[in-house]
C-alpha positions in Angstrom: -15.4 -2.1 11.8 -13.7 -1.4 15.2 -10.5 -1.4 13.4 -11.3 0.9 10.8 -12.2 3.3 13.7 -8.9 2.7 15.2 -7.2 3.6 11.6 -9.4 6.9 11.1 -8.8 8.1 14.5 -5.0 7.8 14.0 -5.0 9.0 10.9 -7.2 12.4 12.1 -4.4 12.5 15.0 -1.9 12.4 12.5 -3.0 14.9 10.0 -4.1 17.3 12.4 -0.5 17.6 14.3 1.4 17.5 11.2 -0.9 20.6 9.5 0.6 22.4 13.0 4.1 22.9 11.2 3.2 23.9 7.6 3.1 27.3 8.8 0.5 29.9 10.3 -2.5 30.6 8.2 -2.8 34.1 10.5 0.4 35.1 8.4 -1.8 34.8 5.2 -4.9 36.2 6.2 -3.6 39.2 8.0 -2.2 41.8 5.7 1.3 43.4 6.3 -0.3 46.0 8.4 -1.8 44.1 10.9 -1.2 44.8 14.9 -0.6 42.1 17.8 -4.2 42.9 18.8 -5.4 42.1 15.4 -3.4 38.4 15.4 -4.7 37.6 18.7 -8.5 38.6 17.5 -8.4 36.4 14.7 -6.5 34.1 16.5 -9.8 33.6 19.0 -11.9 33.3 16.3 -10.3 30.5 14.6 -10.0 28.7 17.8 -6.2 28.3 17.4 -5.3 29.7 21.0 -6.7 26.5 22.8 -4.5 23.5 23.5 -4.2 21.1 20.6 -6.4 18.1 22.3 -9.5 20.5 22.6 -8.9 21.7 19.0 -8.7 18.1 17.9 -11.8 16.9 20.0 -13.7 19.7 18.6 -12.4 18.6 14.8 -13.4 15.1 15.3 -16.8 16.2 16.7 -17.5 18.3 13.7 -16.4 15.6 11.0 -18.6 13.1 12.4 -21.2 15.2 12.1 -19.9 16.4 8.4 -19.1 19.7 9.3 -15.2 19.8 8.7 -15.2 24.0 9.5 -14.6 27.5 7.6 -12.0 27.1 4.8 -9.1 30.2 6.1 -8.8 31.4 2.6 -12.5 31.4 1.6 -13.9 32.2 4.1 -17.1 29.6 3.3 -17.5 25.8 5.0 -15.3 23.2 3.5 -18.2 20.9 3.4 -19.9 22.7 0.5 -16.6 23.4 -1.1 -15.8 19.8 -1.0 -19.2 19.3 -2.5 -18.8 21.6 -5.2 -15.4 20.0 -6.2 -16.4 15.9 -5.6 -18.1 15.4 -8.9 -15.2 16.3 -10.8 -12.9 14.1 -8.7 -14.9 11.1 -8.2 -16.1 11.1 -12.2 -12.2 11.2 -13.1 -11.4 8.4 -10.6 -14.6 6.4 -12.5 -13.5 6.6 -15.9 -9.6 5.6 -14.9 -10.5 2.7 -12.5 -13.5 1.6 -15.2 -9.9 1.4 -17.8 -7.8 0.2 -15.5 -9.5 -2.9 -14.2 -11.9 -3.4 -17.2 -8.3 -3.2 -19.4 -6.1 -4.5 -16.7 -7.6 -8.1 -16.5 -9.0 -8.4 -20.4 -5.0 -7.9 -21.1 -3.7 -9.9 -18.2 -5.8 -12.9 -19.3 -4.4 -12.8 -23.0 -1.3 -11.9 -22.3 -1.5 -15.1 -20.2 -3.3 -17.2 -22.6 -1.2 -15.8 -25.6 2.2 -15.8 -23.8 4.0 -17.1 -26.8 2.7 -15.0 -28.9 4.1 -11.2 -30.7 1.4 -9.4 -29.3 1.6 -10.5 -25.8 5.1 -10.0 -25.7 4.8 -6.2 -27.2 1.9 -5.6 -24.7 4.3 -6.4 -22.3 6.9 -4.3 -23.6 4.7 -1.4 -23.5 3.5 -2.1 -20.3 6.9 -0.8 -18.6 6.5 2.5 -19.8 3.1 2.7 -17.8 5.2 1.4 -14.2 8.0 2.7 -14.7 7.1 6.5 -16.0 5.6 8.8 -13.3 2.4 10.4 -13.7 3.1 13.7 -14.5 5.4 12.6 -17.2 2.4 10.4 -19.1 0.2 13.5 -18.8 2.5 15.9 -19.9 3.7 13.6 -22.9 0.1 13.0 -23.6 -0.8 16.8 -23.7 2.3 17.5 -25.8 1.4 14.8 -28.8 -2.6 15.2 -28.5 -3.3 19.0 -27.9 0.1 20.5 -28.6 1.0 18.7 -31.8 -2.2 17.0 -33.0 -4.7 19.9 -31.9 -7.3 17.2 -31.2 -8.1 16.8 -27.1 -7.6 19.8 -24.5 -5.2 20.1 -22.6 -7.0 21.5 -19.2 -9.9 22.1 -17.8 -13.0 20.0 -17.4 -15.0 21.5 -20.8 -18.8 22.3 -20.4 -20.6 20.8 -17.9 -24.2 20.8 -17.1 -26.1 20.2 -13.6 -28.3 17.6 -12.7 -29.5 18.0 -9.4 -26.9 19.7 -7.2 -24.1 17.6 -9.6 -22.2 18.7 -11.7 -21.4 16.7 -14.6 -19.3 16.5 -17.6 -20.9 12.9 -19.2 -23.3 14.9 -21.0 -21.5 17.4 -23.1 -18.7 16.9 -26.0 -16.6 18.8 -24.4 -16.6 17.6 -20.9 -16.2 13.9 -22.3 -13.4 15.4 -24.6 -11.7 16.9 -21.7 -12.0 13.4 -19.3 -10.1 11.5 -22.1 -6.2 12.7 -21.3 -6.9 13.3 -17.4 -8.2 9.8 -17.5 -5.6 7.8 -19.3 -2.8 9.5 -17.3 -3.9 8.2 -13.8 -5.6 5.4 -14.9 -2.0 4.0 -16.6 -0.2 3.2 -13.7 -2.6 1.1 -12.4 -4.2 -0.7 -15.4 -0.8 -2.0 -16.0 -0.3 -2.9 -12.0 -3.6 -5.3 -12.5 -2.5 -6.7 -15.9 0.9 -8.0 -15.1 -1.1 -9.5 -11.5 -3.3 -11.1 -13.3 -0.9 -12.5 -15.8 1.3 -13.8 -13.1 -1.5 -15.2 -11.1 -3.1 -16.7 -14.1 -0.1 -18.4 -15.3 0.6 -20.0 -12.0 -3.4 -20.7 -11.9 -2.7 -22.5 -15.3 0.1 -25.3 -14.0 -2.3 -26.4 -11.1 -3.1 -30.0 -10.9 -6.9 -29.1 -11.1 -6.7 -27.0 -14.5 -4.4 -30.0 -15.8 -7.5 -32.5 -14.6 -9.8 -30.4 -16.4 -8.2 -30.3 -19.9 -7.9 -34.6 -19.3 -11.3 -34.7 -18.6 -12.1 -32.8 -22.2 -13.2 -29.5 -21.4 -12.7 -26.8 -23.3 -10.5 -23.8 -23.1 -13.0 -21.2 -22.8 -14.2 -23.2 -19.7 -10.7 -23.8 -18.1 -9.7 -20.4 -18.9 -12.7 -18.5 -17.3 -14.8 -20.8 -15.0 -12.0 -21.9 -13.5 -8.2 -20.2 -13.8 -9.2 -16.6 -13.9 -12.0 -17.0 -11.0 -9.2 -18.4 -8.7 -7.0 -15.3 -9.9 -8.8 -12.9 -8.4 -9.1 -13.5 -5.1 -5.6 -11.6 -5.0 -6.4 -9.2 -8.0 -9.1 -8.0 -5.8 -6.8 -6.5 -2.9 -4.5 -5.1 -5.2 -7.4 -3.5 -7.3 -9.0 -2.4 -4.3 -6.4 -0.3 -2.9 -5.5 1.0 -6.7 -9.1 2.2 -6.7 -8.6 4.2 -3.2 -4.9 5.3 -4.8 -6.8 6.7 -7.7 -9.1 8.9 -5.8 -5.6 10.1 -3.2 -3.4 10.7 -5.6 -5.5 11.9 -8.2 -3.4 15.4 -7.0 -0.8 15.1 -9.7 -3.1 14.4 -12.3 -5.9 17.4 -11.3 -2.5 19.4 -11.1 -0.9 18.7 -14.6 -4.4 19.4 -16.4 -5.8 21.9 -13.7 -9.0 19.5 -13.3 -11.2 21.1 -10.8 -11.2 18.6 -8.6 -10.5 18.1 -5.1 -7.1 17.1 -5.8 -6.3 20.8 -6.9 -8.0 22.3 -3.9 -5.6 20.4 -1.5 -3.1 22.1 -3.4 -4.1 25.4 -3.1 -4.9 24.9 0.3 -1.7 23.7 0.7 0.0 27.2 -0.3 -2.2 28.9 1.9 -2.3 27.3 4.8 -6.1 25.9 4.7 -5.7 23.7 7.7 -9.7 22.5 7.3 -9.1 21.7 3.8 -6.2 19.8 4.1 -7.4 17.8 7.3 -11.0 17.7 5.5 -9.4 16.2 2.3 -7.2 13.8 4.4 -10.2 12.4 6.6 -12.3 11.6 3.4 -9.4 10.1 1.4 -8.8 7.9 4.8 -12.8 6.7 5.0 -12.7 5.8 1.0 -9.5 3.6 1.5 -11.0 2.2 5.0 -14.5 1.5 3.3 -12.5 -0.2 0.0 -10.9 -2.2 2.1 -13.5 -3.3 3.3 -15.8 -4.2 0.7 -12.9 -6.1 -0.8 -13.2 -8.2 2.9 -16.6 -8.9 1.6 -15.7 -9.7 -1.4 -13.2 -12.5 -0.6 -16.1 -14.0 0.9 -18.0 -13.8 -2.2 -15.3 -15.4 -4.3 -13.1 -17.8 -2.5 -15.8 -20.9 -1.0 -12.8 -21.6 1.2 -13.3 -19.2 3.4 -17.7 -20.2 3.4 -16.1 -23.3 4.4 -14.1 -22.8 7.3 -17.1 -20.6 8.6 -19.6 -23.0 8.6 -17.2 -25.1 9.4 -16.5 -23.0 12.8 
């Protein structure tokens, strides 16, 4: 926990002297017939005329307590704009890491099991167009077969949604689920195939350890070897590499939101980006930062959970 202090502090630090050199957002706020006196007004207001520690101090006070500012171009708080964009974000980044693990390790383990065989090997063949095309590639091959030549899934937008609460939500309409299916195969790809080759490789090398071998001589059967004990000790690394591609779902879900114009979060760091939204961007940076810090940490946890080793050496200690 001290650590992941350390790591969002830095990373605050970091973000918030880099947004100092993306340009002045006076410049797009003012209009062309603005006077010194109304640059130095505005100026004040903003707080951008005090030295860069107390403008810092006074960002990290406010994000603690959720309160990340006022958004330069809308003039509104960035927590509620934030808000109003995180459902469509964080229900993309659902559907594609649901795929890519729930895919990622059923195809790993046959692929593994079934090395040998014509579909493992095409599986695998496939796979290296999903690591070695980029993202915005997929999506915009996708949108060219399915909405361009096909006519059968949208190519942008989110569809119809419907609120439930104060969420927004596109699970409930055939549009909205429609309009998830492209966004959600082009940034879950990447990944899916990241955890299927993993958990081949570390299921294979599972398979040729003298314990698996003493299991099949002592008559179990391969349903048993293959799932109580060779995939359970494959994912104790599985689990840091799926962890992080969770938190890389969620950051870079940018290119995705920006192919299909997804109304996510993703987008709005774009567009802040072209207009100099220096709350946004550091708001977007600082809650990308505490998903990544709390992933990693559950997946901590979650070694414990899995590997008795390490229940072992603390009892042990």
């Amino acid at each position: 926990m001290f650590q992941s202090v350390i790591v969002l502090l830095v990373v605050g630090l970091v973000a918030f002297s880099m947004f100092r050199f993306v340009g002045d957002p006076i410049d797009n706020m003012l209009g062309q017939e603005r006077t010194q006196a109304d640059i130095d007004r505005l100026r004040t207001e903003l707080g951008l005329d005090q030295p860069f520690p107390v403008q810092y101090f006074k960002f990290l006070k406010g994000a603690v307590q959720g309160n990340f500012g006022v958004s330069y171009r809308q003039g509104r708080p960035v927590s509620t704009i934030i808000a109003e964009r995180a459902p469509a974000t964080l229900e993309l980044a659902f559907v594609s890491g649901f795929l890519a693990i729930t895919m990622g390790i059923a195809l790993g383990v046959f692929t593994a099991i079934r090395r040998q065989g014509i579909a493992a090997n095409v599986i695998m063949t496939v796979s290296l167009i999903g690591v070695s095309l980029p993202t915005f590639l997929i999506g915009i091959l996708l949108i060219y077969i399915f909405s361009v030549e096909l006519d059968l899934l949208p190519s942008f937008g989110r569809g119809e949604t419907v609120m439930i609460g104060g969420w927004s939500t596109g699970f409930l309409t055939a549009s909205g689920l429609k309009a998830l299916i492209l966004p959600a195969i082009t940034l879950g790809l990447y990944q899916m195939t990241l955890i299927m080759r993993l958990v081949r490789s570390e299921m294979l090398e599972v398979m040729r350890a003298d314990y698996v071998r003493f299991a099949r001589a002592r008559g179990l059967s391969d349903r048993v070897i293959n799932f109580r004990h060779a995939l359970k000790n494959t994912l104790v690394p599985v689990i840091t590499i799926t962890g992080l591609q969770l938190g890389s779902i969620i950051a870079f879900a940018i290119i995705t939101e920006t192919v299909f114009q997804w109304p996510g979060v993703g987008l709005l760091f774009i567009n802040a980006i072209q207009f100099v939204d220096i709350p946004v961007m550091a708001a977007y940076l600082m809650l990308i930062s505490v998903m990544f810090v709390t992933i990693n940490l559950i997946v901590d946890l979650l070694y414990y959970a899995i590997d008795p080793r390490l229940r072992v050496d603390a009892r042990a200690t």
